[in-house]
N, CA, C and O of each residue as an XYZ file, in Angstrom:
352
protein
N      -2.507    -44.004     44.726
C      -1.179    -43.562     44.341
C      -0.308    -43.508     45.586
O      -0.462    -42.459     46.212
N       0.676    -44.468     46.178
C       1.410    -44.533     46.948
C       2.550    -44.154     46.584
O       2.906    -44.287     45.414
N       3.520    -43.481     47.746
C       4.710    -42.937     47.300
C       5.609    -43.767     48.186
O       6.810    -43.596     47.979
N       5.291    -44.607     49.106
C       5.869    -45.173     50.459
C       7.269    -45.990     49.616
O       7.319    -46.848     48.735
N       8.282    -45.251     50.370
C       9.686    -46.167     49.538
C       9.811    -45.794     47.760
O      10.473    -46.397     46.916
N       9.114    -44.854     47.626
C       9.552    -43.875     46.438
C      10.411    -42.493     46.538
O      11.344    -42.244     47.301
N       9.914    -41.807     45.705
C      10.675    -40.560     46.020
C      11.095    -40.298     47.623
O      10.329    -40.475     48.570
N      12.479    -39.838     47.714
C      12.465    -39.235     49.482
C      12.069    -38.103     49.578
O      12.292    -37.430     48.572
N      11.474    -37.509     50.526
C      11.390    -36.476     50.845
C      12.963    -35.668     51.127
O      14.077    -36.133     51.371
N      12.504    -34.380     50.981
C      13.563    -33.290     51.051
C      13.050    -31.991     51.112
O      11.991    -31.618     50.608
N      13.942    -31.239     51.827
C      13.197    -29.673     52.222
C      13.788    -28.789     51.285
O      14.981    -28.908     51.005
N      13.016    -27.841     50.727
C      13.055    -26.658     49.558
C      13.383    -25.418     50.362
O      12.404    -24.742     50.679
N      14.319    -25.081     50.671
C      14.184    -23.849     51.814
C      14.090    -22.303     50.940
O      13.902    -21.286     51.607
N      14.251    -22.195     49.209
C      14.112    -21.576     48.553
C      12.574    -21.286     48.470
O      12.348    -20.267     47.817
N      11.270    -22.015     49.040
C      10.167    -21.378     48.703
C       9.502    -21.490     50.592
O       9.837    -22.126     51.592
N       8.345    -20.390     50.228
C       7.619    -20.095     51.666
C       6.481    -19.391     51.826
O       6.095    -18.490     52.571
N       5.992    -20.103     50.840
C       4.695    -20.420     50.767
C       4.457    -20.637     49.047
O       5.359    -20.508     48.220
N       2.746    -21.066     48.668
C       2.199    -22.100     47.802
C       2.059    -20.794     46.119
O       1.815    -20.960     44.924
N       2.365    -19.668     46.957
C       2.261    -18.872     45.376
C       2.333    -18.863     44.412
O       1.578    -19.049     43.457
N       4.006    -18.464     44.676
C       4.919    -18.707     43.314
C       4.694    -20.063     42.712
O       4.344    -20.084     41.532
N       4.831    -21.097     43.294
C       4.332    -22.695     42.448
C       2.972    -23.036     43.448
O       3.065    -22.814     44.655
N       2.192    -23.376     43.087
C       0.922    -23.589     43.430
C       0.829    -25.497     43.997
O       0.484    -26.103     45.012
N       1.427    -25.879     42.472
C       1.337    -27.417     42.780
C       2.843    -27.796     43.525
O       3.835    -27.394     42.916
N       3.066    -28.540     44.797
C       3.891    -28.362     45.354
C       4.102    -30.310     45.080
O       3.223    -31.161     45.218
N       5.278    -30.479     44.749
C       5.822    -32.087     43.583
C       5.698    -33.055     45.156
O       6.289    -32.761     46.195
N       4.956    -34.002     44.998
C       5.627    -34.784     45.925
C       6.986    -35.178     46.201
O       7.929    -35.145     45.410
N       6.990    -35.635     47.667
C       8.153    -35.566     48.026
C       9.380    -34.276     48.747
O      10.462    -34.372     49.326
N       8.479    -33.103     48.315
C       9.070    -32.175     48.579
C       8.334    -31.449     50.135
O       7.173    -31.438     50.545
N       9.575    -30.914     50.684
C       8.820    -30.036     52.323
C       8.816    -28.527     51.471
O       9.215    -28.480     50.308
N       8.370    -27.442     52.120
C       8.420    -26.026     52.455
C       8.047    -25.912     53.900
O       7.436    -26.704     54.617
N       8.537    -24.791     54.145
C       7.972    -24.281     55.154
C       7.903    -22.829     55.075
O       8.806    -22.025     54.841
N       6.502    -22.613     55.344
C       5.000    -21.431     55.045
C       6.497    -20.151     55.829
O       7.562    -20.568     56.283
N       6.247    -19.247     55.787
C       6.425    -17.855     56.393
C       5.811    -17.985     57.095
O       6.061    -17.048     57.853
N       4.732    -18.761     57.682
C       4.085    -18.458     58.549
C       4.387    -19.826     59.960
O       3.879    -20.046     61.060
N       5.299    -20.361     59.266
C       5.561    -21.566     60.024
C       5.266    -22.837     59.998
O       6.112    -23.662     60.345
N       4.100    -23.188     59.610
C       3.896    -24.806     59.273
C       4.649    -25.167     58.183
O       4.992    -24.420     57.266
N       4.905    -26.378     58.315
C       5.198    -27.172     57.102
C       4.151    -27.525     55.971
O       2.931    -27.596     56.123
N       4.833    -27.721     54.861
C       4.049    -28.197     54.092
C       4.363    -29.369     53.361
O       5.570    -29.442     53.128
N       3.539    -30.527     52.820
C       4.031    -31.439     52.354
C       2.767    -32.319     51.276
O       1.697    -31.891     50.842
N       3.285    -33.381     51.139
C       2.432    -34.407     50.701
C       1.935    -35.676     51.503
O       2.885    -35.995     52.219
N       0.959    -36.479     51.697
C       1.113    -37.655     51.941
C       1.361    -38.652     51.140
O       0.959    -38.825     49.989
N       2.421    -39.673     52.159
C       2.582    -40.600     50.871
C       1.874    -41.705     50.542
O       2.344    -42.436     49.669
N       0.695    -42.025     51.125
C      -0.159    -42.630     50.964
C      -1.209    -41.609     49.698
O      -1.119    -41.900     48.505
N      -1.807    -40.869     49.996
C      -2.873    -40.283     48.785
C      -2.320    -39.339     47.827
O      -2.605    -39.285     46.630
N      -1.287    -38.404     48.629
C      -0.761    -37.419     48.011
C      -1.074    -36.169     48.449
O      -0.289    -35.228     48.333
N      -2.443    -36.053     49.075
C      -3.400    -35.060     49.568
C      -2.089    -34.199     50.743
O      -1.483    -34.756     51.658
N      -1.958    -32.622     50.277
C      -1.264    -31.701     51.101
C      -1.469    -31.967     52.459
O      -2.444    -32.655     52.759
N      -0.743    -31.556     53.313
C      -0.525    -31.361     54.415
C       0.182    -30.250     55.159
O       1.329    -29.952     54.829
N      -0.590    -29.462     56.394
C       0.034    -28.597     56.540
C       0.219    -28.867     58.235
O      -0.788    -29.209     58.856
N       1.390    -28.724     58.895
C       2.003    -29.536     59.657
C       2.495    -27.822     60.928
O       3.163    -26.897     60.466
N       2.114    -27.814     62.023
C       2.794    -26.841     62.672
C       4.033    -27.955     63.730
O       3.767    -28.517     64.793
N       5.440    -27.970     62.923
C       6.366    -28.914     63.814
C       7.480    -28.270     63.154
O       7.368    -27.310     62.391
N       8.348    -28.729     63.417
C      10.026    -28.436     63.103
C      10.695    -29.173     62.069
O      10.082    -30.172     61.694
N      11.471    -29.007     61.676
C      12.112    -29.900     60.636
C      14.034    -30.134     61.194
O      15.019    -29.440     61.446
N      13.697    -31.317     61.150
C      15.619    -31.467     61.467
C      16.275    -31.833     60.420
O      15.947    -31.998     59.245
N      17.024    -31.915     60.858
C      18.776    -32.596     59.631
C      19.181    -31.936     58.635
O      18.966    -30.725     58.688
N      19.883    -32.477     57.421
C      20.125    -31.740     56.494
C      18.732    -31.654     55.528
O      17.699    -32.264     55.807
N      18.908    -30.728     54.265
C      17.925    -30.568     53.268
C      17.876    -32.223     52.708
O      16.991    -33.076     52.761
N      18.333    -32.223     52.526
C      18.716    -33.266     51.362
C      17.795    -34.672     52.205
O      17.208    -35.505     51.515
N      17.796    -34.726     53.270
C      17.325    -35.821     53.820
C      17.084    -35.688     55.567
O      17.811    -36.052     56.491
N      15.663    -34.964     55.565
C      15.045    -34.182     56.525
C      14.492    -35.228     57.359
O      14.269    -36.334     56.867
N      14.219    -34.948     58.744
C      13.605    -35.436     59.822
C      12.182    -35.354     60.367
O      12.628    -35.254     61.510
N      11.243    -35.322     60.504
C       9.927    -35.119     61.061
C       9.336    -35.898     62.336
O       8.296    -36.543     62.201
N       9.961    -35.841     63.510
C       9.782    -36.731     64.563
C       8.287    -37.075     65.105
O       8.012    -38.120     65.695
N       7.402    -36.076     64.825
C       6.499    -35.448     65.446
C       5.465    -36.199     63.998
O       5.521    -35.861     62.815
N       4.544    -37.325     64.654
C       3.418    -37.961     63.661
C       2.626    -37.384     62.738
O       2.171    -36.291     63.075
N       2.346    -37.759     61.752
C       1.503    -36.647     60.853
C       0.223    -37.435     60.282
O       0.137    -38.131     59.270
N      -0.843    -37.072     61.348
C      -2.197    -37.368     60.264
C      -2.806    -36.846     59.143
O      -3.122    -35.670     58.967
N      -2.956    -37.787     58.388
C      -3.377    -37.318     57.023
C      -4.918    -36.804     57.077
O      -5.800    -37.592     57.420
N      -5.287    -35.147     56.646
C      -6.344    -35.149     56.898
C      -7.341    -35.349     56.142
O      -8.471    -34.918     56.374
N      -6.902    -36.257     54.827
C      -7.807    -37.012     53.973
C      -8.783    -37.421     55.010
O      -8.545    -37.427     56.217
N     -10.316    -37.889     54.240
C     -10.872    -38.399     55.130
C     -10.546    -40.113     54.393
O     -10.736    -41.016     55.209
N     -10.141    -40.522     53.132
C     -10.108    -41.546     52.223
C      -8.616    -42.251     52.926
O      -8.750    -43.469     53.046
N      -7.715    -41.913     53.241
C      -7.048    -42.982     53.306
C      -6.701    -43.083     54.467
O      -6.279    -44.205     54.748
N      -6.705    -42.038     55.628
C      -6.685    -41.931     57.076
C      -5.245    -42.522     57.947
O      -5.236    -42.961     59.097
N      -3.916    -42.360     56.888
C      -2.835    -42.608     57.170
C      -2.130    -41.723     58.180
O      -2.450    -40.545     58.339
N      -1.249    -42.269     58.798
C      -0.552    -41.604     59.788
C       1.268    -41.985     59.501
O       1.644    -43.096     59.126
N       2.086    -40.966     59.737
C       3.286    -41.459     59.084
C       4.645    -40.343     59.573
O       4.517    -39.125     59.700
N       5.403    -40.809     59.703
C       6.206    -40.051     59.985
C       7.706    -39.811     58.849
O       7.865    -40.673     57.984
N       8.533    -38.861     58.910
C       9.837    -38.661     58.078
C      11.148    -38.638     58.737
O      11.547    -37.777     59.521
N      11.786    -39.702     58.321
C      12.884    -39.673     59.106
C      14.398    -40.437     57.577
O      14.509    -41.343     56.752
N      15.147    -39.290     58.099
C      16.158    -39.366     57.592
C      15.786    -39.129     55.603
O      16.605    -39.459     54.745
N      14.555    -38.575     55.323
C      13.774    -38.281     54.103
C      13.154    -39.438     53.420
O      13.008    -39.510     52.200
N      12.663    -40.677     54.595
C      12.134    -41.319     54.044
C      10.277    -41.858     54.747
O      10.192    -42.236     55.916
N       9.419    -41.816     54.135
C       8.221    -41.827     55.082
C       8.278    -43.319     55.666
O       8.798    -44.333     55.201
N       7.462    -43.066     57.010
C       7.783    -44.217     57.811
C       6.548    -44.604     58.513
O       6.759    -44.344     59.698
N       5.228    -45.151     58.368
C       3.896    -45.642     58.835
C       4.249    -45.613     60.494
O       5.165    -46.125     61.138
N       3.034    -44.730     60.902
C       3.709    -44.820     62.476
C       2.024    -46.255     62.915
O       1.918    -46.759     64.033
């Protein structure tokens, strides 16, 4: 299930952490109260929890900083820029 050049990513700044909604939609960021990010990959889908920053607007967020997927199955690496994933 690839998402690459599907949905964009975008940041939810209304949630902060996995409680209140448990299943978190691809495509979508949070970021924890506790500081990491959270996300999807867009290669498996498999969560990700990310200690980095988030830039730009909501609507179409930045992630400069590489993100390995810690699937052990699809072993993608990828970055977000301008809310769209980008294979580093």
């Amino acid at each position: 299930m690839s998402a690459w050049g599907g949905k964009p990513y975008r940041f939810n700044p209304d949630f902060d952490a996995l409680g209140p909604r448990p299943f978190l939609p691809s495509g979508e960021i949070i970021k924890h109260r506790g500081g990491a990010l959270i996300l999807r990959c867009p290669e498996c889908n498999a969560m990700q929890f990310i200690a980095t920053e988030i830039q730009g607007e909501n609507e179409a967020p930045t992630i400069t900083t590489p993100i390995k997927c810690a699937c052990v199955r699809c072993d993608c690496e990828f970055r977000i820029r301008s809310g769209k994933a980008i294979p580093v």
